[in-house]
DRENDO-1510 file (C-alpha; in Angstrom, 1 decimal, always signed):
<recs>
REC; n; res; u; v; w
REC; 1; UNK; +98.8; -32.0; +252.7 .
REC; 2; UNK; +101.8; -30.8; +250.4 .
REC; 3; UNK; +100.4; -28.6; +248.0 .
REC; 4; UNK; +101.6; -26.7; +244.9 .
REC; 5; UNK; +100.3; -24.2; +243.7 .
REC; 6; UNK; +101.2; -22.9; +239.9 .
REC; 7; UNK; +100.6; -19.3; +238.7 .
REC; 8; UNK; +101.6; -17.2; +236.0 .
REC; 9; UNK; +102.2; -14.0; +238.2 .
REC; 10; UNK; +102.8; -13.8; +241.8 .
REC; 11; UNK; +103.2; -11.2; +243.8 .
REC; 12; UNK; +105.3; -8.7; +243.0 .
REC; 13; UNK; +104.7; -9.5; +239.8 .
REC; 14; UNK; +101.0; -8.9; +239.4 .
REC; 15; UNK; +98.3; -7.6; +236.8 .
REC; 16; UNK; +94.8; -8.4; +238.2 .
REC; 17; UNK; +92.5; -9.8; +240.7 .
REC; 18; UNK; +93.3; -13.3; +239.3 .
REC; 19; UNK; +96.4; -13.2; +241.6 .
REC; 20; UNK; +94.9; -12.0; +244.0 .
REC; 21; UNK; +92.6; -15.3; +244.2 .
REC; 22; UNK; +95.9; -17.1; +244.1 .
REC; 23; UNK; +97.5; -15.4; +247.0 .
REC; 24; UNK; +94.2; -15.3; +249.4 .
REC; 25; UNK; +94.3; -19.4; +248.8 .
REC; 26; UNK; +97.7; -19.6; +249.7 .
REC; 27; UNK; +97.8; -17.4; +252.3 .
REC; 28; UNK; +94.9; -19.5; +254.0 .
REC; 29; UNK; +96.0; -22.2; +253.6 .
REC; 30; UNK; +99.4; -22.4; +255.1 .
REC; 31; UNK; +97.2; -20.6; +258.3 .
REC; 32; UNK; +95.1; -24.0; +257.8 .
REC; 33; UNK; +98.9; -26.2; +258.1 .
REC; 34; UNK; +99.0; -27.4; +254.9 .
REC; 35; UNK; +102.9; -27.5; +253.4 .
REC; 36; UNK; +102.8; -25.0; +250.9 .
REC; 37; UNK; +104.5; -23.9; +247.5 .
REC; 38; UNK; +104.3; -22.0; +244.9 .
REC; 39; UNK; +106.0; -21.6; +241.5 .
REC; 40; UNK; +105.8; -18.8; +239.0 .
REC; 41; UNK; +107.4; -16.9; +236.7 .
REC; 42; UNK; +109.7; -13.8; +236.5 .
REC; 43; UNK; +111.4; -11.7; +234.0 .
REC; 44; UNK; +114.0; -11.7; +232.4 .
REC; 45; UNK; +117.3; -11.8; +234.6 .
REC; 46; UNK; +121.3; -12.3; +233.4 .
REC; 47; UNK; +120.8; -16.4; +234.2 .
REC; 48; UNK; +117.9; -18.6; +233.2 .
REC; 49; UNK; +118.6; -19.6; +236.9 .
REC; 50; UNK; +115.6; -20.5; +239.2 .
REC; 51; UNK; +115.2; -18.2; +242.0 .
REC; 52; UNK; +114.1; -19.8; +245.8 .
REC; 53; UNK; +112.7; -17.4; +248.4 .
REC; 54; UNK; +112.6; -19.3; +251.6 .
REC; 55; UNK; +111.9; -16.4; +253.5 .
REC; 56; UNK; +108.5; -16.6; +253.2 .
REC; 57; UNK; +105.7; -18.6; +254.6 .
REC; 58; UNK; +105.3; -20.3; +251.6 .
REC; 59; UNK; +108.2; -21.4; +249.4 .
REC; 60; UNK; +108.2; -19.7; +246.2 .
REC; 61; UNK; +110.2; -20.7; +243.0 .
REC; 62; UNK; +110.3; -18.3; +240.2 .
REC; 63; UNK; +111.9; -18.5; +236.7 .
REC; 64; UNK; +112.0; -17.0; +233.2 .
REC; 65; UNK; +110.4; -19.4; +230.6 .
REC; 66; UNK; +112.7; -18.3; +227.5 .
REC; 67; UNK; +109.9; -15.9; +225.2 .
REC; 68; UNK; +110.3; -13.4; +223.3 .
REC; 69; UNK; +109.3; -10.9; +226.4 .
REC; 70; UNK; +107.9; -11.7; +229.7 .
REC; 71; UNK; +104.1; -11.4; +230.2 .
REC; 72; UNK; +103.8; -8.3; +231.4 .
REC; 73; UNK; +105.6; -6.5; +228.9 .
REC; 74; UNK; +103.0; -7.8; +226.5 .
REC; 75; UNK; +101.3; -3.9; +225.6 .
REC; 76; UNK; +105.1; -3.2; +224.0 .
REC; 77; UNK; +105.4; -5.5; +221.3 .
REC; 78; UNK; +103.0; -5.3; +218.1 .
REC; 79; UNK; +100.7; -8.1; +217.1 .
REC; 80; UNK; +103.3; -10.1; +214.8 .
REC; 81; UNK; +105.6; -10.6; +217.7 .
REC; 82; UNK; +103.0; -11.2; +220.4 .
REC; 83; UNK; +101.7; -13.9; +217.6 .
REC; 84; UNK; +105.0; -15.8; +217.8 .
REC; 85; UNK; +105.2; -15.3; +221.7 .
REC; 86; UNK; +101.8; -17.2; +221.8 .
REC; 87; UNK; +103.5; -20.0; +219.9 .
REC; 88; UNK; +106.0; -20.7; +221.7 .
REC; 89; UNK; +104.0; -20.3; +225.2 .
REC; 90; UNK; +101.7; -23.0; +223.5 .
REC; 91; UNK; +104.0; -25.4; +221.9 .
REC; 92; UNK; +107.6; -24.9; +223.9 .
REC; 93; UNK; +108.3; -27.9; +226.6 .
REC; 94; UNK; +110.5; -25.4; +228.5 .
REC; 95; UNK; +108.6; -24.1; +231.3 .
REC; 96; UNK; +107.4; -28.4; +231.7 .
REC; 97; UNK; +110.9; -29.6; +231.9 .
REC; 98; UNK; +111.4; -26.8; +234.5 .
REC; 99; UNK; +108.4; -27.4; +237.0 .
REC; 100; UNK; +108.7; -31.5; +236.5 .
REC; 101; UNK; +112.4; -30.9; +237.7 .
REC; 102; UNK; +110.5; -28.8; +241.2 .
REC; 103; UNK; +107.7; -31.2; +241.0 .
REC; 104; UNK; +110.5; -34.1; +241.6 .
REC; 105; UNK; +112.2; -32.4; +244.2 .
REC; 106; UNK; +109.3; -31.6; +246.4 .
REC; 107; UNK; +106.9; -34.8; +245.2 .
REC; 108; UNK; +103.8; -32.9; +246.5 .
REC; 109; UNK; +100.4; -34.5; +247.6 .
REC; 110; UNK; +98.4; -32.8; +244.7 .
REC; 111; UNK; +98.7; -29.8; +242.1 .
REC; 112; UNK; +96.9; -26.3; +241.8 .
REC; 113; UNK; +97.2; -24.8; +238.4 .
REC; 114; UNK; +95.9; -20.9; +237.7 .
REC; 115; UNK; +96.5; -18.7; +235.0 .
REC; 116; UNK; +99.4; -20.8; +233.1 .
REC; 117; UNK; +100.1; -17.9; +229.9 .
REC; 118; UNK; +103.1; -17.1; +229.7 .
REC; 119; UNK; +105.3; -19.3; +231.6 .
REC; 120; UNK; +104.0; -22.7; +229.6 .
REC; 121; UNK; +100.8; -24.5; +228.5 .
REC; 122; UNK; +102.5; -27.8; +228.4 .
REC; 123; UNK; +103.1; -27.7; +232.3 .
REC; 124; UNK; +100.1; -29.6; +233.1 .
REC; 125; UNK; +101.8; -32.7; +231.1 .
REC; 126; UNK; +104.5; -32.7; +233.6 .
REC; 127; UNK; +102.2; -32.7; +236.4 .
REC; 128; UNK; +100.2; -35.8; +234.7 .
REC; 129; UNK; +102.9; -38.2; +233.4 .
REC; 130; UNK; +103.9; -37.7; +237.3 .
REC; 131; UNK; +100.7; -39.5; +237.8 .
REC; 132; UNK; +100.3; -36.2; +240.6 .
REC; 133; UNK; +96.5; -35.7; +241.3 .
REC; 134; UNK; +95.7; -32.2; +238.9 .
REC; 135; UNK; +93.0; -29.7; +240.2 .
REC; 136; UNK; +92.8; -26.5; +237.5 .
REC; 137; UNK; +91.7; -22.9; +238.4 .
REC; 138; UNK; +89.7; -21.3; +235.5 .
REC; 139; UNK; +90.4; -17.4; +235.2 .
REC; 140; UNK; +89.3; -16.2; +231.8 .
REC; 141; UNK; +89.0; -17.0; +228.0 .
REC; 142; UNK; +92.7; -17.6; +227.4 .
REC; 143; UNK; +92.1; -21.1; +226.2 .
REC; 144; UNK; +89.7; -20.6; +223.9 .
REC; 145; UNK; +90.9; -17.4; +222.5 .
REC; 146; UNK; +94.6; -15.9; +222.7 .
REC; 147; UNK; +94.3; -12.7; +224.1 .
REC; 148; UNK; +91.2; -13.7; +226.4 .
REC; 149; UNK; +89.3; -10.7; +225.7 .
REC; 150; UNK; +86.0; -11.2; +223.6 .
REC; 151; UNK; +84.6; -7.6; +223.6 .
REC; 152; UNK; +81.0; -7.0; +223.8 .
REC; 153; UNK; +79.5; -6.6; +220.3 .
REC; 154; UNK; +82.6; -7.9; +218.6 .
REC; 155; UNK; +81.8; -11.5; +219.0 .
REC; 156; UNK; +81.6; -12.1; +215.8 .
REC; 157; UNK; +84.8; -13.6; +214.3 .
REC; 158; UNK; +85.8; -13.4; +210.6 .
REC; 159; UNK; +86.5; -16.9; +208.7 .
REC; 160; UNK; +90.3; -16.5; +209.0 .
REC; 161; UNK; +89.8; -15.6; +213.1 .
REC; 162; UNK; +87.8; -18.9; +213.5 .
REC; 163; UNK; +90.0; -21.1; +211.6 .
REC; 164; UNK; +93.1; -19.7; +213.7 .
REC; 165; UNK; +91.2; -20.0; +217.0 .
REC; 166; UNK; +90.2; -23.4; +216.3 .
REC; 167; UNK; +93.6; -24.7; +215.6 .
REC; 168; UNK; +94.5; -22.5; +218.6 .
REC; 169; UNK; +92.3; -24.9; +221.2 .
REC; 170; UNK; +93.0; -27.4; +219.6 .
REC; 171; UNK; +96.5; -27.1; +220.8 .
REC; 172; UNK; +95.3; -26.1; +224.2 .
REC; 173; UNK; +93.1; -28.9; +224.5 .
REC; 174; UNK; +96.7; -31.3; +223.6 .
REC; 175; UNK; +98.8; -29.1; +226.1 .
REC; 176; UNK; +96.4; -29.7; +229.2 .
REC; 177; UNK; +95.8; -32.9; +228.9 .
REC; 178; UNK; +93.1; -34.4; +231.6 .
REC; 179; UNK; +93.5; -32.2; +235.1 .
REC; 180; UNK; +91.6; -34.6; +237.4 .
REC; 181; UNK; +89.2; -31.4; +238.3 .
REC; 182; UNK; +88.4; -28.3; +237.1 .
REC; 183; UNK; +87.0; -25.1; +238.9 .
REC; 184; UNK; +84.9; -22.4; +237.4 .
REC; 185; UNK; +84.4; -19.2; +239.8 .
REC; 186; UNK; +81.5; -18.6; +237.5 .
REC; 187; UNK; +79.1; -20.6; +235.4 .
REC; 188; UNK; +79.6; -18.4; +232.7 .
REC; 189; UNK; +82.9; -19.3; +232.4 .
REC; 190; UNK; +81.7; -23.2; +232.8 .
REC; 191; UNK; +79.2; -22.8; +229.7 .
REC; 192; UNK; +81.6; -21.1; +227.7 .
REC; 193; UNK; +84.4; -23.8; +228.1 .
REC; 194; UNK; +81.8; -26.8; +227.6 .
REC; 195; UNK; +80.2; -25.0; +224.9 .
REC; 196; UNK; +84.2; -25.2; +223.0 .
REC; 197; UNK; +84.2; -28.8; +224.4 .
REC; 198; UNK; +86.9; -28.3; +227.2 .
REC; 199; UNK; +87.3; -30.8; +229.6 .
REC; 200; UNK; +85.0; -33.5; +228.2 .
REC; 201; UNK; +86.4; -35.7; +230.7 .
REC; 202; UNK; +87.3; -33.7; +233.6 .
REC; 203; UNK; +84.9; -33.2; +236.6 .
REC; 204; UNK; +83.9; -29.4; +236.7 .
REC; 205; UNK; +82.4; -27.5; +239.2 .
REC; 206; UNK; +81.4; -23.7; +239.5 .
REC; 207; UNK; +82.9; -22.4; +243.2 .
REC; 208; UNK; +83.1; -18.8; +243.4 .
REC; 209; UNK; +85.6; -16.9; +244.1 .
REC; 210; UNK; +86.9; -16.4; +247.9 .
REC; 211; UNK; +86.3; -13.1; +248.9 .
REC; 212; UNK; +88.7; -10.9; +250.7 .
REC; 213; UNK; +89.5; -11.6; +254.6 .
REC; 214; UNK; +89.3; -7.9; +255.5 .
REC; 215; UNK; +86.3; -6.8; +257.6 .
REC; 216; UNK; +86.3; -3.0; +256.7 .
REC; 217; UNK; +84.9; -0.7; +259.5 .
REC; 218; UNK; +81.2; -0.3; +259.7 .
REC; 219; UNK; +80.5; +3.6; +258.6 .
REC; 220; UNK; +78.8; +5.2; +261.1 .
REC; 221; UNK; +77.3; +7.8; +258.6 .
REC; 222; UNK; +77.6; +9.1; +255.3 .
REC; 223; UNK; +79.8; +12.0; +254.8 .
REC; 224; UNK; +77.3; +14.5; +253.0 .
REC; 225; UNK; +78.3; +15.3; +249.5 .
REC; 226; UNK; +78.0; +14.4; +245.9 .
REC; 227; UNK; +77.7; +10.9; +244.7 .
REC; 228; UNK; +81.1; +9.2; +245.1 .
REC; 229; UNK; +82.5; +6.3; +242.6 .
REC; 230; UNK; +85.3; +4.1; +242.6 .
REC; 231; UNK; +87.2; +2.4; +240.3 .
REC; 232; UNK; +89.5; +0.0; +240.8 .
REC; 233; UNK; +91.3; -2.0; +238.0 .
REC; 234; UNK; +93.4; -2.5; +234.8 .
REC; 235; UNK; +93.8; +1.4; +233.0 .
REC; 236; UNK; +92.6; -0.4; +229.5 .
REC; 237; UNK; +89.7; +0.5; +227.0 .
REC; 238; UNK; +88.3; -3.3; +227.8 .
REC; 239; UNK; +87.8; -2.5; +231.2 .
REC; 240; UNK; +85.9; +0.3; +230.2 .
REC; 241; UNK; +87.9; +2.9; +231.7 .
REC; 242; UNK; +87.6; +5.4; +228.9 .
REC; 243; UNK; +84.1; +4.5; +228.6 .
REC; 244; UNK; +83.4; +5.4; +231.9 .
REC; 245; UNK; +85.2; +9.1; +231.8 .
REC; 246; UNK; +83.6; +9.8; +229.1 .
REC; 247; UNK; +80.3; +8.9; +230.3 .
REC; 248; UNK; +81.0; +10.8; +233.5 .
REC; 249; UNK; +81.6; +13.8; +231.7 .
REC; 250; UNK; +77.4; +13.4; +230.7 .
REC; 251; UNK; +76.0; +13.3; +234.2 .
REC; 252; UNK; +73.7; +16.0; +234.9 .
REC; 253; UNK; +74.3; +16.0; +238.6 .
REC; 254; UNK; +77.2; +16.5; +240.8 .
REC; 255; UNK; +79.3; +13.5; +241.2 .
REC; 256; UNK; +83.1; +12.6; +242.3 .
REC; 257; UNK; +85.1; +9.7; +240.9 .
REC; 258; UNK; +88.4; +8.1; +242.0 .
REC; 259; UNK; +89.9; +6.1; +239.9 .
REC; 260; UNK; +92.9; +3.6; +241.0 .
REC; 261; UNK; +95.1; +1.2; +238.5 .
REC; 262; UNK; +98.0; +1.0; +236.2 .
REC; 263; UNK; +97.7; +0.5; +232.8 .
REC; 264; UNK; +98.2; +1.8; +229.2 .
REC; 265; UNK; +95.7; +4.5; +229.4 .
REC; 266; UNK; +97.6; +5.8; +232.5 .
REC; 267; UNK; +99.0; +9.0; +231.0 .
REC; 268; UNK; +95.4; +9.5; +229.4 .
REC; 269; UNK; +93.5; +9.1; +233.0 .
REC; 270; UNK; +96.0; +11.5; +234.7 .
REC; 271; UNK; +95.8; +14.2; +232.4 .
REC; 272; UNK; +91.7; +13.9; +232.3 .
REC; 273; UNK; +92.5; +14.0; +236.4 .
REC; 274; UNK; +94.2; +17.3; +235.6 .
REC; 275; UNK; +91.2; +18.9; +233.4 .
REC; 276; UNK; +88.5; +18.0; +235.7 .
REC; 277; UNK; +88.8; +18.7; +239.7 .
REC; 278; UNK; +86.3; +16.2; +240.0 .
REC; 279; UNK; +88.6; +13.2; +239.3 .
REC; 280; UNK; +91.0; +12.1; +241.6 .
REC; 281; UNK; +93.5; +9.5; +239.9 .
REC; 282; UNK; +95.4; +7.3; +242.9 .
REC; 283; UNK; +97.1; +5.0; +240.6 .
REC; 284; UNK; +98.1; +1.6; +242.0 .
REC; 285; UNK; +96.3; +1.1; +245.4 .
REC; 286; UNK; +97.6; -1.7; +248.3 .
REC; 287; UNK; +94.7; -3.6; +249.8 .
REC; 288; UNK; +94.8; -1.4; +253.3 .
REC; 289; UNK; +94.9; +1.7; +250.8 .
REC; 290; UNK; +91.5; +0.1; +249.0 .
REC; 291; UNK; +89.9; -0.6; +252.7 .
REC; 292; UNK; +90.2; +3.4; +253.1 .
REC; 293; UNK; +88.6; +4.3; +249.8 .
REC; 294; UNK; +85.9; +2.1; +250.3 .
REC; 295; UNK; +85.5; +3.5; +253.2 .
REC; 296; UNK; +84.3; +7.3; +251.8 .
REC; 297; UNK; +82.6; +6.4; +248.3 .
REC; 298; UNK; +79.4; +5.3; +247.5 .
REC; 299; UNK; +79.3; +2.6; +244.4 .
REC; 300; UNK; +82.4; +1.1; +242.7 .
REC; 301; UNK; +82.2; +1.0; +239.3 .
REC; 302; UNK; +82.8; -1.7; +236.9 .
REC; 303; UNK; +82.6; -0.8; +233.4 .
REC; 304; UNK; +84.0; -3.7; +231.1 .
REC; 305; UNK; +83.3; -4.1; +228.0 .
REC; 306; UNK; +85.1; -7.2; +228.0 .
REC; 307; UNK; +82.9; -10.9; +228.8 .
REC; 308; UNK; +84.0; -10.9; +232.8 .
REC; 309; UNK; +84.6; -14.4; +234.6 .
REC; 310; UNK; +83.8; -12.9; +238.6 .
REC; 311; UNK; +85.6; -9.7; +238.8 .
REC; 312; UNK; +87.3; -9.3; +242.4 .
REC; 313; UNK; +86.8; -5.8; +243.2 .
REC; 314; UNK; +83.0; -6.4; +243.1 .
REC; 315; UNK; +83.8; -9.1; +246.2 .
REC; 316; UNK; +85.8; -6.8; +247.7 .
REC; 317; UNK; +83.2; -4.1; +247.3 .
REC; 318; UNK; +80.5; -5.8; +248.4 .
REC; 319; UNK; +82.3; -6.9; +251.2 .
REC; 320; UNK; +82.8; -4.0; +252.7 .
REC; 321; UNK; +78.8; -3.1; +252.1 .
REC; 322; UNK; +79.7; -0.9; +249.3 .
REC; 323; UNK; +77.0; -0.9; +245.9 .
REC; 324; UNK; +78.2; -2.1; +242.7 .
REC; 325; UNK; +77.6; -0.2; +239.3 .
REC; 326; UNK; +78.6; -3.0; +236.7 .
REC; 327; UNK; +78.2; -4.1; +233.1 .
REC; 328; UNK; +75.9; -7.0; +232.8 .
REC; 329; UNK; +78.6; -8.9; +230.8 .
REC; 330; UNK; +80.0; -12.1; +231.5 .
REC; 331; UNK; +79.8; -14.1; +235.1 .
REC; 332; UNK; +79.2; -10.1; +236.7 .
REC; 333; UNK; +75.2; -10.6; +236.4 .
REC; 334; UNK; +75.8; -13.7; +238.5 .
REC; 335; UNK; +77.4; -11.6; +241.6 .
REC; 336; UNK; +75.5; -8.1; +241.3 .
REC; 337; UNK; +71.8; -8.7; +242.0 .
REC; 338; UNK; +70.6; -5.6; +240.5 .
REC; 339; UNK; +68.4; -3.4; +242.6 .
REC; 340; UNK; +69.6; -5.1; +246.0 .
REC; 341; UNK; +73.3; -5.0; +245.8 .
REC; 342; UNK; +73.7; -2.5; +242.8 .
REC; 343; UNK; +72.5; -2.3; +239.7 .
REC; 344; UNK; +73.6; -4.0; +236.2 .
REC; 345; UNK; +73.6; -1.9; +232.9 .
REC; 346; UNK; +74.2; -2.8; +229.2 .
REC; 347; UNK; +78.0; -2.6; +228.3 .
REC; 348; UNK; +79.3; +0.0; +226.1 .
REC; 349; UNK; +75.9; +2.1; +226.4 .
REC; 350; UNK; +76.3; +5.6; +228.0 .
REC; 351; UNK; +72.5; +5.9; +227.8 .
REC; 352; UNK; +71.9; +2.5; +230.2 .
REC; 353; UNK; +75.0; +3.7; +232.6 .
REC; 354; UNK; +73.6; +7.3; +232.8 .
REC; 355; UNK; +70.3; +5.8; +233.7 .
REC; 356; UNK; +71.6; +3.5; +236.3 .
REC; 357; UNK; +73.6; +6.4; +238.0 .
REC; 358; UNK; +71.0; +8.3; +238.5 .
REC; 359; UNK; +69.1; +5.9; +239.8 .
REC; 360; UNK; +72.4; +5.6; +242.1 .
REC; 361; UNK; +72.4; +8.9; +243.2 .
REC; 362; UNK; +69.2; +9.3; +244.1 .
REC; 363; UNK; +69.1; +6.0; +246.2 .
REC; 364; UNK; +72.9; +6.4; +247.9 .
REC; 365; UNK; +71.4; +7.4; +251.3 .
REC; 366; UNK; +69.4; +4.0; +251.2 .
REC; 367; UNK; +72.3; +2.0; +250.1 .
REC; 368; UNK; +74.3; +3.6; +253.0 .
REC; 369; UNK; +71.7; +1.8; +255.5 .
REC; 370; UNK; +71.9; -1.2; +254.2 .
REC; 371; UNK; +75.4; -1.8; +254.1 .
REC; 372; UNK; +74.7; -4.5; +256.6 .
REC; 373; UNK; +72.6; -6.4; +253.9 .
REC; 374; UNK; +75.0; -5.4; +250.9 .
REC; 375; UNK; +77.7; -7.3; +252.7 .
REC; 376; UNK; +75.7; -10.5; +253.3 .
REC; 377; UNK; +75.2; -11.1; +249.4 .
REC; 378; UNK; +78.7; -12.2; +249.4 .
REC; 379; UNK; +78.8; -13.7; +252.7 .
REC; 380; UNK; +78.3; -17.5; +251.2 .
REC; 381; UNK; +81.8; -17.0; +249.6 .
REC; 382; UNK; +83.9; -16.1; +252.4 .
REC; 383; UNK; +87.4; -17.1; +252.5 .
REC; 384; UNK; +87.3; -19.8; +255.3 .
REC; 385; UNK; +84.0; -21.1; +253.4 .
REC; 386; UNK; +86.2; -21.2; +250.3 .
REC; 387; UNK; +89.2; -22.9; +251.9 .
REC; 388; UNK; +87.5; -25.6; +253.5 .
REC; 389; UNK; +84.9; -26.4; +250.5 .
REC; 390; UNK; +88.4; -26.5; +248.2 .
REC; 391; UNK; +90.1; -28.7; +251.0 .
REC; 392; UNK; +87.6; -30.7; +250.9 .
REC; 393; UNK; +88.1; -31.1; +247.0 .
REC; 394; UNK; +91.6; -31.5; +247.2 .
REC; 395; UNK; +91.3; -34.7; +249.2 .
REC; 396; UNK; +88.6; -36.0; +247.4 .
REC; 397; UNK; +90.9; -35.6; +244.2 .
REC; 398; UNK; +93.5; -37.6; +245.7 .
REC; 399; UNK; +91.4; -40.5; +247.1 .
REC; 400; UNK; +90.1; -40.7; +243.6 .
REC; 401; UNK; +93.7; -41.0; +242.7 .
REC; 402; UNK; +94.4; -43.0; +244.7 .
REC; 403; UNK; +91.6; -45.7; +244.0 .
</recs>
């Protein structure tokens, strides 16, 4: 099959483990022989040109959708002007006219949309009036709300916030038109979307996430020591990052923490590195640097405060047999089965993550033995397993079409 695959961010431009799902797809499957491409964005450069790299195994087209600023830069500008950015992201036909004129060129079998923010809502209208069979990747809230972030105890929304939000998907609703299938990596996510009646007339299936394709090295034994914690992510309050040094700064026992990411808060997590001896701050981390922390700690953390989808570090963590500490928030309960796997406490509460940790420490030793087992909760979503149940999907799609 010719496939294209649409993302916001590509690597090198990347913020979270959404792209990461995006590059572990394509990445298997052009090893599968499917003709592969991929088109995302980029920022801003002299030309509104589109840029070609043929040098990979994938073809990749990037270009700047004219915004105010390109998504990354988003933590710069203050709410007014990240308000008129949403607009035009929402409303502008740019990024459409851009990606029909690819879409032409290549005339690909069927479409893969992800994350779309950023470089055009409307770009699923130029897949459909194509008449080009349209499977859609759900990552997170950004349909439903603008920044995608619905903290935990703030759900509430004032009169004004609802009005606004509705209008808001209502839009989103008109820019994506009817993708021929829709993917949830969590039913969370599912529930929430049908629950703000998205997709009334698109199938829509909950497939998790693919895990990583690394097969870290089996530890022979525990190095003796403190507790050891990990965490790997986005240096921002609604991951819970500042939660979490400040509720490590509580534990009664001895503990070590390493903490890996970029982020706002970057400047605040290495000077708290600096204070305490105890924290180790790595910042970003490549995927063969993450195999060799996994490889020492105990538990990865993963603090959000923020209603997750299906967090990637916890695949990647339990991949490598490695406990997870998590926030019950979001799709996270649906990953994390608490006392087998890790263990789950309430968001935002130092009292329930205190708890849990020392329930932690006293059981490492016995999560160390059964690494074997840890790494078998997340064996159903291995990568090939993932591949070939979204092949499969793919060409049902297009015989659909097709009939």
């Amino acid at each position: 099959m010719k496939i294209g695959i649409i993302s916001n961010l590509y690597p090198p431009y990347q913020r979270g483990g959404a792209e990461n799902v995006v590059v572990r797809t394509v990445e298997s499957l052009v090893n599968m022989g499917h003709d592969v491409f991929v088109i995302s964005g980029r920022p801003r450069k002299e030309t509104n040109q589109i840029d070609f790299d043929k040098n990979t195994a994938e073809r990749i087209y990037r270009f700047f959708p004219p915004n105010v600023y390109f998504l990354l830069d988003d933590h710069k500008y203050m709410w007014p002007i990240r308000l008129v950015w949403h607009v035009i992201d929402t409303l502008s036909g740019f990024g459409k006219r851009r990606i029909g004129n690819i879409l032409d060129n290549e005339e690909p079998d069927i479409v893969i949309t992800h994350n779309l923010k950023g470089i055009g809502l409307r770009i699923p209208q130029a897949i459909q009036s194509r008449n080009i069979p349209h499977v859609h990747v759900m990552h997170d809230l950004q349909l439903v709300i603008p920044s995608g972030l619905v903290i935990a105890g703030k759900e509430k929304l004032s009169i004004f916030s609802k009005a606004s939000y509705k209008v808001y998907q209502a839009l989103c609703k008109w820019a994506f038109g009817l993708p021929n299938l829709v993917l949830f990596p969590s039913n969370f996510l599912l529930d929430y979307y049908k629950k703000n009646n998205f997709f009334g007339k698109s199938d829509c299936v909950v497939m998790q996430n693919p895990a990583p394709d690394f097969k870290p090295t089996a530890r022979a034994r525990r190095t003796p020591g403190p507790l050891r914690l990990l965490f790997v992510g986005q240096l921002e309050s609604h991951k819970g990052i500042e939660f979490l040094m400040n509720a490590y700064e509580k534990l009664s026992f001895p503990a070590q923490l390493i903490i890996a990411g970029e982020g706002t808060m970057r400047d605040e997590v290495r000077r708290r590195a600096k204070l305490d001896k105890s924290v180790s701050y790595l910042g970003y981390i490549s995927t063969s640097q993450l195999v060799n922390c996994l490889g020492v700690v105990d538990a990865v953390v993963v603090p959000s405060l923020c209603y997750e989808n299906s967090p990637t570090v916890i695949y990647e963590a339990l991949e490598a047999g490695i406990p997870v500490l998590a926030s019950d928030i979001g799709g996270v309960g649906e990953l994390v089965q608490d006392g087998r796997n890790g263990f789950l406490f309430k968001p935002g509460s130092q009292e329930s993550f205190i708890e849990k940790m020392e329930v932690m420490d006293s059981k490492k030793e016995i999560f160390f033995r059964a690494q074997d087992d840890i790494a078998r909760t997340v064996a159903p979503y291995a990568l090939k397993i993932y591949t070939d149940a979204l092949v499969n999907k793919l060409k049902e799609v297009i015989n659909s079409k097709k009939a």
